[in-house]
BALOBA-1460 file (C-alpha; in Angstrom, 3 decimals):
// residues 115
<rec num="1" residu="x" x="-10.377" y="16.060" z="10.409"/>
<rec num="2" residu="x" x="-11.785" y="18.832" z="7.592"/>
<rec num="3" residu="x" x="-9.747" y="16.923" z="5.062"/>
<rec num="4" residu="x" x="-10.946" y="13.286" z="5.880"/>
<rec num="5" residu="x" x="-7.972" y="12.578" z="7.945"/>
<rec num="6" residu="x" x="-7.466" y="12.503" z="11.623"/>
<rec num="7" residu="x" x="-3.791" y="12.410" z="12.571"/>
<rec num="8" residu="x" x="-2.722" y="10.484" z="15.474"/>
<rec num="9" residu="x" x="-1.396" y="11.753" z="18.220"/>
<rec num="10" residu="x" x="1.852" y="11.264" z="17.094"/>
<rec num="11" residu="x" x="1.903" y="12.081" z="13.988"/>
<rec num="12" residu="x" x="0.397" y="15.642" z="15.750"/>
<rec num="13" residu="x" x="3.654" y="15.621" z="18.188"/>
<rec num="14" residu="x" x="5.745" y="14.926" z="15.602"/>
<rec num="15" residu="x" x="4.582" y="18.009" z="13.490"/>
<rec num="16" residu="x" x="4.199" y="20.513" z="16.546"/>
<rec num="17" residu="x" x="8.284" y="19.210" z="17.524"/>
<rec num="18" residu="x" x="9.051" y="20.852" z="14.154"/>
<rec num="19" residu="x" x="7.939" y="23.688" z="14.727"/>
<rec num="20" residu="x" x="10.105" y="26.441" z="15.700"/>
<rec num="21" residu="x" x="9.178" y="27.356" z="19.452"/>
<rec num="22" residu="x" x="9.459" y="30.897" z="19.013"/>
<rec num="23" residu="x" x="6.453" y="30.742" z="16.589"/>
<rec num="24" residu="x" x="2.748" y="29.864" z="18.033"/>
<rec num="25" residu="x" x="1.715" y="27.299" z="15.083"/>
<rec num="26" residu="x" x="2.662" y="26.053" z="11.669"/>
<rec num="27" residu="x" x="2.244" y="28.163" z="8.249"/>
<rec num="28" residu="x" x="-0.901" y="27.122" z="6.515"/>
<rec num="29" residu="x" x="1.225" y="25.617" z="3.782"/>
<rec num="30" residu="x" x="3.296" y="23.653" z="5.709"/>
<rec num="31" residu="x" x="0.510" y="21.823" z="7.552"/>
<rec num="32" residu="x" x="-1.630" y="21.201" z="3.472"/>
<rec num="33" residu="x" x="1.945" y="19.668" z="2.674"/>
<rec num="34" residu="x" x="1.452" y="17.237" z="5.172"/>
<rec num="35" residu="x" x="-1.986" y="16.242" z="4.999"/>
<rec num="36" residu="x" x="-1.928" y="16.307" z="0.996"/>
<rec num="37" residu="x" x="0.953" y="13.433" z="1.792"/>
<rec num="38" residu="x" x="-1.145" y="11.604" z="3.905"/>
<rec num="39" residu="x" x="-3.928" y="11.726" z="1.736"/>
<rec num="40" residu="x" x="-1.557" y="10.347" z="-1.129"/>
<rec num="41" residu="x" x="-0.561" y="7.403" z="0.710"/>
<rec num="42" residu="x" x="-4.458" y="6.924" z="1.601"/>
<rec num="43" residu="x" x="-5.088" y="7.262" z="-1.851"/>
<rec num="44" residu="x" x="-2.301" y="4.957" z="-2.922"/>
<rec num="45" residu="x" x="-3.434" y="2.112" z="-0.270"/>
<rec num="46" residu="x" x="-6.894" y="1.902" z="-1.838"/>
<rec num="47" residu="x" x="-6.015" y="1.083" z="-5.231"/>
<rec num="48" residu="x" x="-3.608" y="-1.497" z="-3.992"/>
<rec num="49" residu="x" x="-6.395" y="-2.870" z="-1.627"/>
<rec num="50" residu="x" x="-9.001" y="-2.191" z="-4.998"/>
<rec num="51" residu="x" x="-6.233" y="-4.425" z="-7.232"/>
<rec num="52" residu="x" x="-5.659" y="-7.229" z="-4.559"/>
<rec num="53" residu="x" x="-9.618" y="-7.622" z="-4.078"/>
<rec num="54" residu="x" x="-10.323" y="-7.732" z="-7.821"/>
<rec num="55" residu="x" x="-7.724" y="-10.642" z="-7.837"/>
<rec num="56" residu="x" x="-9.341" y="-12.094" z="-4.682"/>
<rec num="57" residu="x" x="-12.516" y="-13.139" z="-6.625"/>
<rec num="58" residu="x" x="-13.952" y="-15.488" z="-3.131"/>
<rec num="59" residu="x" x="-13.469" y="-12.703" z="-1.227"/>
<rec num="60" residu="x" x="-11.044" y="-14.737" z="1.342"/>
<rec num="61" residu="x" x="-8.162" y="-12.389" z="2.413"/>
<rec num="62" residu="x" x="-5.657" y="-13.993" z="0.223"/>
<rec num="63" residu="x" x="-4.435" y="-15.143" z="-3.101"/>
<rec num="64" residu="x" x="-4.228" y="-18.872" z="-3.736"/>
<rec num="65" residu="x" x="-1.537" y="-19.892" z="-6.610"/>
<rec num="66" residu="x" x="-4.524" y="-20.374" z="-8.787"/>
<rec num="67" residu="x" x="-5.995" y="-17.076" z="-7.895"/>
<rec num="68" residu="x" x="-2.705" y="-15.294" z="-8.833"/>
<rec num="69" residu="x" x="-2.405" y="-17.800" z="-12.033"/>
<rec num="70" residu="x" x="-5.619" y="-16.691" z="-12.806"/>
<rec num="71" residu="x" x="-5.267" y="-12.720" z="-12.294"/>
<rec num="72" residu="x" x="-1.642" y="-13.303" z="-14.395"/>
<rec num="73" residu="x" x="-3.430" y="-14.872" z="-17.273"/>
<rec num="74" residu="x" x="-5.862" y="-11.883" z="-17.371"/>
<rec num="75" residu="x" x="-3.103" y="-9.100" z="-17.418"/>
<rec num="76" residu="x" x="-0.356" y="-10.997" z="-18.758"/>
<rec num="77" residu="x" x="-1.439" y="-13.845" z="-20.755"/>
<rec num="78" residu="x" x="2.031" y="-14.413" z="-22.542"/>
<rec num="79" residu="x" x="3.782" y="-14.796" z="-19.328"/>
<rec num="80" residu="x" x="5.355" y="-18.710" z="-18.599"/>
<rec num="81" residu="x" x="3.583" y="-20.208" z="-16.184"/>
<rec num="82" residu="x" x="7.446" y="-20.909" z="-14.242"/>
<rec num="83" residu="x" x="7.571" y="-17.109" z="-14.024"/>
<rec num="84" residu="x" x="4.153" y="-16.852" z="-12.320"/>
<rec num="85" residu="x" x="5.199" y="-19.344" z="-9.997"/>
<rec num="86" residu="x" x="8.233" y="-17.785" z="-8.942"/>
<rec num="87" residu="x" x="6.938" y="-14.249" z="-8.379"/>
<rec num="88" residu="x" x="3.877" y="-16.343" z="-6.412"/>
<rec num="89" residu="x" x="6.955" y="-17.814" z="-4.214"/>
<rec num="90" residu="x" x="8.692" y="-14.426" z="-4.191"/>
<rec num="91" residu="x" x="5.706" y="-12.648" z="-3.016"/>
<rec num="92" residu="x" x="4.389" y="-14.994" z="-0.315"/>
<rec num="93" residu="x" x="7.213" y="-13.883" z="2.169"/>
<rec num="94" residu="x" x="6.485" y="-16.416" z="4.998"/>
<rec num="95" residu="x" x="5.625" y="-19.456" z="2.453"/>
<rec num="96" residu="x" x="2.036" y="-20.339" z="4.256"/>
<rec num="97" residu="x" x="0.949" y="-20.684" z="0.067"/>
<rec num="98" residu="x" x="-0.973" y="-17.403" z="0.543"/>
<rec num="99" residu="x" x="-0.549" y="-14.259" z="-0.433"/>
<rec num="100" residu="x" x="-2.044" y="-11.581" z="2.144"/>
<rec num="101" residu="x" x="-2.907" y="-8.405" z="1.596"/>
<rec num="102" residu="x" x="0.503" y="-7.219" z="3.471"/>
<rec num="103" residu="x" x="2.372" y="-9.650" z="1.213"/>
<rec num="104" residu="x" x="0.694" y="-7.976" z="-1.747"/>
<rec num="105" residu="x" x="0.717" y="-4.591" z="-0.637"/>
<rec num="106" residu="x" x="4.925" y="-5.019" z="0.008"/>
<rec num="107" residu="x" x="5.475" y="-6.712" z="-3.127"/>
<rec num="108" residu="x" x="3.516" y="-3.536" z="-4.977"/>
<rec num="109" residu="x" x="5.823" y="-0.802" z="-2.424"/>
<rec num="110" residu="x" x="9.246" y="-3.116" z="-3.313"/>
<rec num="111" residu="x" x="11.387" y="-0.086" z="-4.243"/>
<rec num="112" residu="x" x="9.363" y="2.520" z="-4.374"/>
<rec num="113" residu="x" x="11.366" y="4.470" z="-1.529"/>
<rec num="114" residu="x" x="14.117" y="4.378" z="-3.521"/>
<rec num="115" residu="x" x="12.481" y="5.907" z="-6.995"/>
């Protein structure tokens, strides 16, 4: 918890099983690999969350097509309006007309494992 983080418990068994029993704790670099990790993906998830509420101007918990029209025309302006519609219809994974957050948040993390 020093380093804003408090790991669950887990994510604390998980890291203690990996540890070889014959020693009584982890190295001090091992365990800052770990946490600096953690605090990447924190890091990571609050500019997504920072991008999808700047787009999310009524402050609803989704993207309408005309809020994502609107955020395309603002960073992409020379982008057909067919192509906006068919990321809109790629992105909104269970086709309520919404985009979530989650829906957002996976289309941003689509093939970023891989990379």
């Amino acid at each position: 918890m020093l380093f804003g983080y408090k790991p669950s418990k887990i994510e604390v068994d998980s890291v203690m099983s990996s540890i070889n029993p014959n020693t009584s704790g982890i190295l001090l670099e091992g365990f800052l690999n770990i946490v600096r990790k953690k605090k990447e993906a924190q890091r990571y998830r609050n500019e997504v969350r920072h991008i999808f509420t700047a787009f999310d101007t009524y402050y609803r918990g989704f993207l309408t097509l005309e809020d994502f029209k609107k955020a395309f025309r603002q960073v992409a302006p020379k982008l057909p309006e067919r192509t906006v519609l068919e990321v809109f219809r790629e992105v909104d994974r269970d086709s309520d007309g919404h985009i979530s957050f989650r829906d957002f948040e996976y289309a941003l993390n689509y093939g970023q494992k891989e990379a």
